[in-house]
C-alpha positions in Angstrom: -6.9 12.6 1.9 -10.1 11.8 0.8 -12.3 8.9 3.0 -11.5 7.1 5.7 -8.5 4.2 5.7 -9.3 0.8 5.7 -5.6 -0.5 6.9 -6.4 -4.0 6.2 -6.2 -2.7 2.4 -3.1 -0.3 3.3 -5.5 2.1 1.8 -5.4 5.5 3.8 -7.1 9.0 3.0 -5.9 11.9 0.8 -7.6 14.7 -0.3 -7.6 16.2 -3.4 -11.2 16.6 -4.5 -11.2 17.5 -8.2 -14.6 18.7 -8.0 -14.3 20.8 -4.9 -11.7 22.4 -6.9 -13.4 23.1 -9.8 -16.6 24.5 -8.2 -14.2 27.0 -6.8 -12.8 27.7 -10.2 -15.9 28.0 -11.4 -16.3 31.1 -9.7 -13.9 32.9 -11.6 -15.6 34.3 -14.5 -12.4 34.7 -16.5 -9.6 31.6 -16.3 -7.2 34.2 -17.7 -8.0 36.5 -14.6 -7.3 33.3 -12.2 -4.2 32.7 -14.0 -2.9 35.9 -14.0 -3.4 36.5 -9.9 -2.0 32.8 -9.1 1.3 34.1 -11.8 1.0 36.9 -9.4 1.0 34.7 -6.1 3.8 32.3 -7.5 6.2 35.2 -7.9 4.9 36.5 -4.1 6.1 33.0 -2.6 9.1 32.2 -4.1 10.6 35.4 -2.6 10.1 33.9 0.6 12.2 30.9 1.8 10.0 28.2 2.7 9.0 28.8 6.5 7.9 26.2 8.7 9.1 22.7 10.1 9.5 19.7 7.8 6.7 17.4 8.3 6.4 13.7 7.5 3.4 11.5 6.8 4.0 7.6 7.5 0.7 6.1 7.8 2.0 2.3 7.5 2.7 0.0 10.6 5.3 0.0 12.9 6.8 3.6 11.6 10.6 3.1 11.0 11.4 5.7 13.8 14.8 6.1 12.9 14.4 6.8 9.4 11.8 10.2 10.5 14.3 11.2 13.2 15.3 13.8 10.2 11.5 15.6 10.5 10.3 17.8 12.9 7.1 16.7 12.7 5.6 13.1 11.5 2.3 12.2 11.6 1.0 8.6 11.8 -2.0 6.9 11.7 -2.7 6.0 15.5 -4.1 2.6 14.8 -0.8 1.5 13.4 0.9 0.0 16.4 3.0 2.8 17.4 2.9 4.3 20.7 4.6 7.8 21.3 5.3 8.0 24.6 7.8 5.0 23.7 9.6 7.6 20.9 9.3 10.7 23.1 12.7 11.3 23.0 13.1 10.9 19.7 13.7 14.1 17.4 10.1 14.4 16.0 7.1 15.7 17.7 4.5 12.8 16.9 1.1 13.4 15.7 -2.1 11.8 15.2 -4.0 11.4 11.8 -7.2 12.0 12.7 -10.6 12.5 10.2 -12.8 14.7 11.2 -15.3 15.1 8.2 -15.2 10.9 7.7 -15.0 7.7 9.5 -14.8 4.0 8.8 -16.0 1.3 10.2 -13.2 -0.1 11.5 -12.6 2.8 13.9 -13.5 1.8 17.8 -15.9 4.7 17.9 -17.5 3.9 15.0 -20.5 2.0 16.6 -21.3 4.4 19.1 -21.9 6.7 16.5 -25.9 7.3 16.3 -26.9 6.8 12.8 -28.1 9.7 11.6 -25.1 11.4 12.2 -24.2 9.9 9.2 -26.2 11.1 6.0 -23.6 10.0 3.5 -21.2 8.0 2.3 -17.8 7.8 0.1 -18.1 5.2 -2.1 -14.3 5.4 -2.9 -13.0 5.0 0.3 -16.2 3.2 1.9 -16.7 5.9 4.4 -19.6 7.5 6.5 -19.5 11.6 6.1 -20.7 12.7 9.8 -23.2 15.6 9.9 -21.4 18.5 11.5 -24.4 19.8 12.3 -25.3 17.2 14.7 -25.8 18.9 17.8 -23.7 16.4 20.3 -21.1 16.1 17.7 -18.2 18.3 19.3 -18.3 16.8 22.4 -18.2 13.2 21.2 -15.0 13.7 18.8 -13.3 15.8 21.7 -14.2 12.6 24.4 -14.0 9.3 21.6 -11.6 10.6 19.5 -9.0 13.3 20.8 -9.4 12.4 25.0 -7.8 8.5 24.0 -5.2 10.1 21.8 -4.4 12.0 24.1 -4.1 9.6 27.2 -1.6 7.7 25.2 0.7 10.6 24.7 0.0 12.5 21.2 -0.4 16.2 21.4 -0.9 16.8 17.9 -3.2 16.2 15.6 -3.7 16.1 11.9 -6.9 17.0 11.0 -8.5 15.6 7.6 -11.3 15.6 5.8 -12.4 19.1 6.6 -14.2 19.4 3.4 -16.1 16.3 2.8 -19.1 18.1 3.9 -19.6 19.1 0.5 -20.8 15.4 -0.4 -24.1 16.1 1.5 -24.2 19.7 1.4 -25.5 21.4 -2.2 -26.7 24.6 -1.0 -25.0 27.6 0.2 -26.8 27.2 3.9 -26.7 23.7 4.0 -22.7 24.5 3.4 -22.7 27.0 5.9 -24.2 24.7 8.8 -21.9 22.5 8.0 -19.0 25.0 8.4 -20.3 26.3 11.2 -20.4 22.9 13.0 -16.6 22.2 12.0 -15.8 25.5 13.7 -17.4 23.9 16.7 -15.6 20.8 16.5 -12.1 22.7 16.4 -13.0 25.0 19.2 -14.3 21.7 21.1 -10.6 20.6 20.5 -9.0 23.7 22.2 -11.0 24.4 24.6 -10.1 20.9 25.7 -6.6 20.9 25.1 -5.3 24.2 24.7 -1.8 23.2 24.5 -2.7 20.6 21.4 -0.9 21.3 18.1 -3.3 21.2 14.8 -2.4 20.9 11.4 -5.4 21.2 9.4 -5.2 19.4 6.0 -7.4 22.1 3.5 -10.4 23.5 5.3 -10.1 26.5 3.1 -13.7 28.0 3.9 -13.0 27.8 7.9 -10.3 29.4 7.8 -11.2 33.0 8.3 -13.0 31.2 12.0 -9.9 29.4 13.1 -6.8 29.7 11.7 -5.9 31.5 14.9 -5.9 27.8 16.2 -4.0 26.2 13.9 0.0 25.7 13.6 0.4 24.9 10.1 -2.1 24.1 6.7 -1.9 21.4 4.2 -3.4 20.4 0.8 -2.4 18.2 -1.2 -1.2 17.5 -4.8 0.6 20.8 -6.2 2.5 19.3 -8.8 1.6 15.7 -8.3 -1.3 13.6 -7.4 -2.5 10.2 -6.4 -5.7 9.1 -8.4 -6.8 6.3 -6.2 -10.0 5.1 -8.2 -7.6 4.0 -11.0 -4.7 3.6 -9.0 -2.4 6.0 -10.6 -0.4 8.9 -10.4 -1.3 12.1 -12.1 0.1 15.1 -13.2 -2.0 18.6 -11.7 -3.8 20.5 -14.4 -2.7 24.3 -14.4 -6.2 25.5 -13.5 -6.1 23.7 -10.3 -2.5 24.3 -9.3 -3.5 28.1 -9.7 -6.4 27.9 -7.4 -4.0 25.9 -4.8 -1.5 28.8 -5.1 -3.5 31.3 -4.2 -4.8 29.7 -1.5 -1.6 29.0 -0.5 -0.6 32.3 -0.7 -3.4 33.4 1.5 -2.9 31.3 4.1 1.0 32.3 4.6 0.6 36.3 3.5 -2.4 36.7 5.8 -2.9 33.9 8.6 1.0 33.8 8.9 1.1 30.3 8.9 3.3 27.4 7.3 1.6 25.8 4.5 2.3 22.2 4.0 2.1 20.4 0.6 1.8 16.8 0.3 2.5 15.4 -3.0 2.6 12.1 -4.8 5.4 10.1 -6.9 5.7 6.3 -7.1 8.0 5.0 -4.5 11.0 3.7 -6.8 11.1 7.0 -8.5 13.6 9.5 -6.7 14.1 11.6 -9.3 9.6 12.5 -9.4 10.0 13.0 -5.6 13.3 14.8 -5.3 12.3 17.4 -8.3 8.7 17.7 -6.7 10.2 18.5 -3.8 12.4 20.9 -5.1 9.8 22.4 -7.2 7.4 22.8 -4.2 9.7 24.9 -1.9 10.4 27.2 -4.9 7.1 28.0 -4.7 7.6 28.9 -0.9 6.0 26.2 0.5 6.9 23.1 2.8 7.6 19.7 0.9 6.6 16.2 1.7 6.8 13.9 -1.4 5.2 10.5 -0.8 3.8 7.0 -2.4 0.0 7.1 -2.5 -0.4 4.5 0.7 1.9 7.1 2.3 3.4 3.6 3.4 6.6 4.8 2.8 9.0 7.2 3.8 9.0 10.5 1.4 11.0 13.1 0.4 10.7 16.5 2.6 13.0 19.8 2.8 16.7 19.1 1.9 18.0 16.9 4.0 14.9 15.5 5.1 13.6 12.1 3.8 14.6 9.6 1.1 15.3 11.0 -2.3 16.6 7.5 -3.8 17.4 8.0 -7.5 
């Protein structure tokens, strides 16, 4: 979910970065070698039944409560006008989108961010990238950002933007102090709240630091994508698919954890978001097939969501 929303647009962030994807492909001296070990990490997954709850991402006003009764988790954009402690007995457990590697402007703790904390900017989503090697950093997220979330009654928290580091960082140490200082921010978070729930949307290169403190990883754009600089959905070239599966693969095999994928058909079009879905927890992964606002309600495991032919 690349960049930070500006809701006054219903514009909100996704991440798929095409170019962090191919400078990991690029790594791979032989494309037939990557395609053979993601053939090899398909075939792994869908042996295993999708494990892990179905999850929901409404990031439009006044989420239709009733309608994400049906997921176990749905995560919202806390600036929207919902409060949770008012659903709390509703099925879902409610968590907040929050970006860690971004923010906009129009976020209250925006201007009491010092300016050099911010060293770049995405010009697509007119948002700041923060420093994470700012040495005050942890502490402020943890008491501006989680601590208010908190007080009104989240306990969850969607984490995105975990890689937009790499727009500032074009060297393998630069990349590394950057890593180092998302670890920080993460462990910031639990040390806090140690009872908080995180889903951490990508954040492949921390992983081997912290999935210990996540409950569930998500990427987006298996199958299908959002391109939101010309406003249109995409179909996901092979190459990049592979490289998805395998860290997919990874991230269930080895960290034992649910991996979420968030995919992207228009809204009118059931049929794109039911067979998505479908295709997606054949794989061995955890649906959620949305619009690219993720303004409306998507299609998630069976019986989850709206699959409207």
């Amino acid at each position: 979910m690349t960049g930070e929303p500006d809701l006054s647009e219903h514009d909100h962030d996704r991440r798929f970065s095409l170019r962090a994807l191919l400078r990991h492909v690029s790594r791979f001296a032989r494309m037939a070698a990557l395609g053979a070990l993601a053939s090899v990490a398909h075939a792994q997954s869908a042996a295993h039944a999708p494990a892990g709850p179905s999850v929901a991402l409404y990031y439009g006003t006044n989420p239709p409560v009733e309608e994400l009764a049906a997921f176990d988790i749905v995560v919202v954009d806390p600036d929207a006008h919902f409060d949770p402690r008012a659903h709390a007995s509703a099925h879902p457990a409610w968590f907040a989108y929050v970006s860690v590697g971004e923010v906009n402007p129009h976020r209250a703790y925006y201007h009491a961010m010092p300016r050099q904390w911010l060293p770049g900017v995405n010009e697509a989503w007119a948002s700041h990238v923060i420093d994470q090697t700012a040495a005050q950093w942890p502490a402020f997220f943890v008491d501006k950002v989680i601590a208010p979330l908190w007080k009104k009654g989240y306990r969850g928290f969607f984490l995105d933007t975990l890689d937009s580091y790499h727009l500032i960082a074009k060297t393998d140490a630069t990349r590394a102090a950057q890593e180092a200082g998302l670890v920080r921010v993460i462990r910031a978070i639990k040390k806090r709240y140690p009872d908080a729930k995180l889903i951490f949307n990508r954040g492949f290169e921390i992983l081997p630091q912290v999935h210990d403190l996540a409950c569930m990883v998500a990427f987006e754009s298996l199958y299908r994508g959002w391109d939101a600089g010309k406003q249109r959905y995409t179909e996901v070239p092979q190459a990049d698919r592979d490289w998805l599966l395998m860290q997919a693969a990874t991230i269930r095999d080895q960290y034992r954890l649910p991996v979420l994928s968030i995919d992207y058909c228009p809204p009118a079009d059931g049929a794109c978001a039911a067979a998505t879905a479908a295709r997606i927890t054949e794989a061995g992964f955890v649906p959620y097939v949305t619009d690219g606002g993720l303004a409306t309600v998507g299609v998630g495991a069976a019986g989850t969501g709206n699959a409207r032919p």
